[in-house]
C-alpha positions as CSV (number, residue, x, y, z in Angstrom):
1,X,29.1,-8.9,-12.6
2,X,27.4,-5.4,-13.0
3,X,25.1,-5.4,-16.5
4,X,25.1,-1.7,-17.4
5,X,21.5,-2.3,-18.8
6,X,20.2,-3.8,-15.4
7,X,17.2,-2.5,-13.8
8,X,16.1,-3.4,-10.0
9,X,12.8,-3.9,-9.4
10,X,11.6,-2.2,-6.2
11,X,8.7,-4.1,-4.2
12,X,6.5,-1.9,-2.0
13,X,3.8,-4.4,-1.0
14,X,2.0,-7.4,-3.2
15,X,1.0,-6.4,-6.7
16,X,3.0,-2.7,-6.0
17,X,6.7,-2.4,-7.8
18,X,8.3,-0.6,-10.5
19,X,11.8,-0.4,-11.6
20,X,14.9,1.5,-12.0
21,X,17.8,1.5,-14.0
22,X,21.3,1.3,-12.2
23,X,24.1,3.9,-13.4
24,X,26.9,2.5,-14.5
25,X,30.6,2.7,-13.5
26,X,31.7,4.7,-16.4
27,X,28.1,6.9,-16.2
28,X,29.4,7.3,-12.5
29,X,33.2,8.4,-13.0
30,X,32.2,10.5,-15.9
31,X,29.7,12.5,-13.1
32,X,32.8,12.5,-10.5
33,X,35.2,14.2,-13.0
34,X,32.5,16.7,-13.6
35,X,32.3,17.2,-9.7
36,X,36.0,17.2,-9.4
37,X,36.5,20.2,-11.7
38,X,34.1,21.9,-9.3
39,X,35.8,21.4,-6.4
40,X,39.3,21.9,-8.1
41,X,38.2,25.3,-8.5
42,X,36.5,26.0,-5.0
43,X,40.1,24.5,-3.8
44,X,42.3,26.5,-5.7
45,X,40.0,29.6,-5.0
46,X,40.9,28.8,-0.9
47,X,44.2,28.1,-1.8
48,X,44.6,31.6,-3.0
49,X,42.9,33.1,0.3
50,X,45.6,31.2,2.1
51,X,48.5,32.3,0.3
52,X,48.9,35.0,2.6
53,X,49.5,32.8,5.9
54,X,52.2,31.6,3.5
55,X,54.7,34.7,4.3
56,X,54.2,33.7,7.9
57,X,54.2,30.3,8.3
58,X,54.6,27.8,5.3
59,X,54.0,24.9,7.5
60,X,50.8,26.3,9.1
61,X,49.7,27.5,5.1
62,X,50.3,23.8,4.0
63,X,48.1,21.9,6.7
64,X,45.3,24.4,6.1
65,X,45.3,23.4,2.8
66,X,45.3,19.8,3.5
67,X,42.7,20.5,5.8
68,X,40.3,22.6,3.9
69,X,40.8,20.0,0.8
70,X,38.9,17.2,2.9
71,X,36.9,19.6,4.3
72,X,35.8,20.8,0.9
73,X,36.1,17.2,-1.4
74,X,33.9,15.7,1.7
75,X,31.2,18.6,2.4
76,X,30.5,19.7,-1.6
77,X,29.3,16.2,-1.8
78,X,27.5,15.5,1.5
79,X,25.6,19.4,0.7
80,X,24.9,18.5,-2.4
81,X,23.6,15.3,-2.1
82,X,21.3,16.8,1.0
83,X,19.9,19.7,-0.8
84,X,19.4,18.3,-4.3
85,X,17.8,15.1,-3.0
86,X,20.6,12.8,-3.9
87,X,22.3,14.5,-6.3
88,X,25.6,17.0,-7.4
89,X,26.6,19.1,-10.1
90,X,27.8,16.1,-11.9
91,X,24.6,13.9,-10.9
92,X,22.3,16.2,-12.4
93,X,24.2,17.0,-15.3
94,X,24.4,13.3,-16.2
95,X,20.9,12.7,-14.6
96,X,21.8,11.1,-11.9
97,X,20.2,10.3,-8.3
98,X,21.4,8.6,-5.3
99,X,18.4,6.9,-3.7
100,X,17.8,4.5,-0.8
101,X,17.9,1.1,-1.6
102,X,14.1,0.9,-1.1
103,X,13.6,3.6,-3.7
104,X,12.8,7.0,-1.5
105,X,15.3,9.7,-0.6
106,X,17.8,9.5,1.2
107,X,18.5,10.5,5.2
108,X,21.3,12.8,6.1
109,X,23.0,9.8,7.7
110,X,23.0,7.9,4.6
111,X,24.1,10.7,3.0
112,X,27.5,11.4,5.5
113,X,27.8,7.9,5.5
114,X,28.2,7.3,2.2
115,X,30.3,9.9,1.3
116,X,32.9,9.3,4.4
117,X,33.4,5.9,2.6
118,X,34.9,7.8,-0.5
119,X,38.8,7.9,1.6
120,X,38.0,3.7,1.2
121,X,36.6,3.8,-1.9
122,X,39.0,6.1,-4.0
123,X,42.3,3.9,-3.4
124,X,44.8,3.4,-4.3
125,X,43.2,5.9,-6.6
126,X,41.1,7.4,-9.3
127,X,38.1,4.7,-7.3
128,X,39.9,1.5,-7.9
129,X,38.6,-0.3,-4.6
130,X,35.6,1.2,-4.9
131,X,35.3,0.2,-9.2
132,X,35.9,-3.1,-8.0
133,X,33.1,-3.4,-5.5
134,X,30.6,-1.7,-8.2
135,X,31.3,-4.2,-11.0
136,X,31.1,-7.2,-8.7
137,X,27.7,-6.1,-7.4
138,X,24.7,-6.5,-9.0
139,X,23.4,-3.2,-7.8
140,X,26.4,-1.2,-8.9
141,X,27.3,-0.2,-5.3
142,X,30.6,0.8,-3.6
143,X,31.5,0.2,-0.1
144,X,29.9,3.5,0.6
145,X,26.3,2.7,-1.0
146,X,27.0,-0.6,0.9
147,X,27.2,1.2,3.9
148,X,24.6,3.2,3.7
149,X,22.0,1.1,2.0
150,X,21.9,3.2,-1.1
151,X,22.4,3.1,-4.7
152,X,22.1,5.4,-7.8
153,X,20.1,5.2,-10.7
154,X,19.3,7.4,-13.5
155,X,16.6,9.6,-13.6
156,X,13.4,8.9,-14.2
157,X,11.9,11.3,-17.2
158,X,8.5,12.6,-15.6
159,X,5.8,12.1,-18.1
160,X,2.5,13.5,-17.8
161,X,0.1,10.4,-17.2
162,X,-3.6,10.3,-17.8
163,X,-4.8,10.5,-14.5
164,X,-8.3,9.8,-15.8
165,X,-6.9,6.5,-15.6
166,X,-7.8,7.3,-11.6
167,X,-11.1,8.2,-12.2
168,X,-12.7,11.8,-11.1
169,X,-10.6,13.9,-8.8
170,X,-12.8,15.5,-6.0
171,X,-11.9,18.7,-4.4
172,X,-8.3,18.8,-3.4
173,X,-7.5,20.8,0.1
174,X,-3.8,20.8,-0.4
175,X,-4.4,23.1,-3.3
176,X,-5.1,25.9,-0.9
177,X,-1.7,26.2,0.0
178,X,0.2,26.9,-3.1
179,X,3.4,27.1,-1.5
180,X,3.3,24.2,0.1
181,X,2.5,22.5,-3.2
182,X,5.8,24.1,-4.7
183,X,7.3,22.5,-1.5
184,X,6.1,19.3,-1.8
185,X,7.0,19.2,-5.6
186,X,10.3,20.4,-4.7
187,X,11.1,17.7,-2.4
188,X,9.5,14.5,-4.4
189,X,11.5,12.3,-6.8
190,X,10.0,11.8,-10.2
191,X,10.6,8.0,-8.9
192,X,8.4,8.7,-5.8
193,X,6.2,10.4,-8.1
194,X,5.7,7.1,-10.0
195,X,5.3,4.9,-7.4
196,X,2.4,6.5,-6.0
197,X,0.6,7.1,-9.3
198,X,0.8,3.2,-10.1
199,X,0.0,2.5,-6.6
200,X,-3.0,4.2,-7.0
201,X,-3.5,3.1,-10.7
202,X,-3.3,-1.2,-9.8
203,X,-5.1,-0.6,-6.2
204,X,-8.3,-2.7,-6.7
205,X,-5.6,-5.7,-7.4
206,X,-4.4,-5.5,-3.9
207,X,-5.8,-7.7,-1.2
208,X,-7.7,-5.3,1.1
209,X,-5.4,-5.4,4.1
210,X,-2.2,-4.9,1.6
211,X,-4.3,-2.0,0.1
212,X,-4.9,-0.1,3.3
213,X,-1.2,-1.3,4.5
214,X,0.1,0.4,1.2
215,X,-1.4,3.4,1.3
216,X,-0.6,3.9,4.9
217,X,3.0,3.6,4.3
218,X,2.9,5.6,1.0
219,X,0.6,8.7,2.9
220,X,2.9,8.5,5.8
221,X,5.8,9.1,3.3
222,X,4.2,12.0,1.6
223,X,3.3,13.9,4.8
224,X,6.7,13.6,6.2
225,X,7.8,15.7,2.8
226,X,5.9,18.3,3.7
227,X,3.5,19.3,6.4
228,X,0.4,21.1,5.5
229,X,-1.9,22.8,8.0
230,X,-4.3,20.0,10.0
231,X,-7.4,21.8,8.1
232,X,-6.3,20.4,5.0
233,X,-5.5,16.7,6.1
234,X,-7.7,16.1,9.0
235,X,-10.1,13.7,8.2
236,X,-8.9,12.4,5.0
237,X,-8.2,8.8,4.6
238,X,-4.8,7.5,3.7
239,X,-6.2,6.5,-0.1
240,X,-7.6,10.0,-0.6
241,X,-4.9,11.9,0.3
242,X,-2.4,10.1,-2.1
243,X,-4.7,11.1,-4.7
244,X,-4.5,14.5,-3.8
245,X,-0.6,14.5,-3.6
246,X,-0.6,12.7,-7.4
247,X,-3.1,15.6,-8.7
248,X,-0.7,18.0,-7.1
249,X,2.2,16.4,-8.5
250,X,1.2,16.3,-12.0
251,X,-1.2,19.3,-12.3
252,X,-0.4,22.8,-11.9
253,X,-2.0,24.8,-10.6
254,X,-4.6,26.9,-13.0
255,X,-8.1,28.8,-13.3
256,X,-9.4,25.4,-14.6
257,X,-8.4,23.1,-11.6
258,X,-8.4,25.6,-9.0
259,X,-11.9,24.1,-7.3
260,X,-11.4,20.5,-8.2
């Protein structure tokens, strides 16, 4: 049965994890009522609009509202969830982040998928079935995390580190392109943001094939967030450029960093 205190530990290659702590079923409600009062409102505020069609058809007025209910209960959370990165109204109120299961954000699919499940999930109602599947798995997930391969967890406080720790940072190209950076931070998990600061921080423990393997995987990542003009990647090595994503991550720009 679910331990509201458990943590997962995600594994990204030999000597490379760090964990997470799973939200809770009541953590998890608590966020769905807060997202429920949203939509109530957006519902009622369409409702309105359609009183109108009322005077001319009550049975066409009815099934739009039945219609644009789903429509809305089912799309606030699949937006949502796609542009905040895993996470609603409620979600970030709470702090609160849906995540793949291997720790990185989520896919659009995962996304639909998961929130499609809620018809299953939320009977007989108020998320019974889907309670039940939470507290009898040991990663706190319903049939739609099941699904789609996901789980939530709450957020990870991002803590300046001392990124001495990592030695001296040489001159950073992706610091030319300041909106890019603003993109990249935009789009990056404070647990992503973790994992690739300890990866760096414990790589002369890894084998050297799991070291270049790791970094591969974890540059790869990165670039996919955001693409930055080939004069400011070409040539860089997989290590090097996760360094420069970490200094961009955790140091903002100013005069004093500008030409490091």
């Amino acid at each position: 049965m679910f331990d509201p205190t458990r943590q997962i530990t995600i594994e990204l290659a030999e000597g490379i994890s760090f964990p997470l702590q799973l939200a809770g079923p009541m953590t998890r409600f608590l966020a769905w009522l807060i997202d429920l009062a949203v939509i109530m409102s957006m519902v009622t505020a369409v409702n309105l609009s359609l009183g109108l069609i009322g005077f001319l058809s009550a049975d066409l007025a009815d099934a739009l509202k039945i219609v644009s209910f789903f429509l809305i209960s089912t799309g606030y959370f699949i937006f949502m969830e796609w542009i905040w990165r895993g996470q609603t109204i409620g979600k970030r109120l709470l702090r609160l982040r849906v995540l793949d299961v291997d720790g990185f954000f989520l896919t659009f699919s995962q996304i639909a998928i998961r929130n499609l499940m809620r018809l299953i999930d939320m009977l007989p109602l108020f998320y019974l079935v889907g309670g039940i599947a939470m507290l009898a798995n040991r990663r706190a997930q319903r049939l739609g995390d099941l699904a789609a391969n996901t789980i939530v967890v709450r957020q990870r406080e991002s803590k300046q580190p001392d990124l001495d720790q990592l030695g001296e940072f040489k001159f950073n190209s992706l610091r030319n392109y300041p909106h890019l950076e603003a993109r990249l931070r935009q789009n990056t998990s404070p647990e992503e943001t973790y994992l690739a600061f300890q990866a760096l921080l414990r790589r002369n423990e890894l084998e050297p094939a799991a070291r270049i393997e790791t970094f591969a995987v974890l540059a790869a990542h990165f670039r996919a967030k955001t693409e930055f003009p080939p004069d400011a990647v070409e040539g860089i090595a997989d290590e090097q450029y996760l360094r420069n994503v970490v200094d961009v991550l955790f140091r903002p720009k100013t005069k004093k960093n500008k030409k490091c």
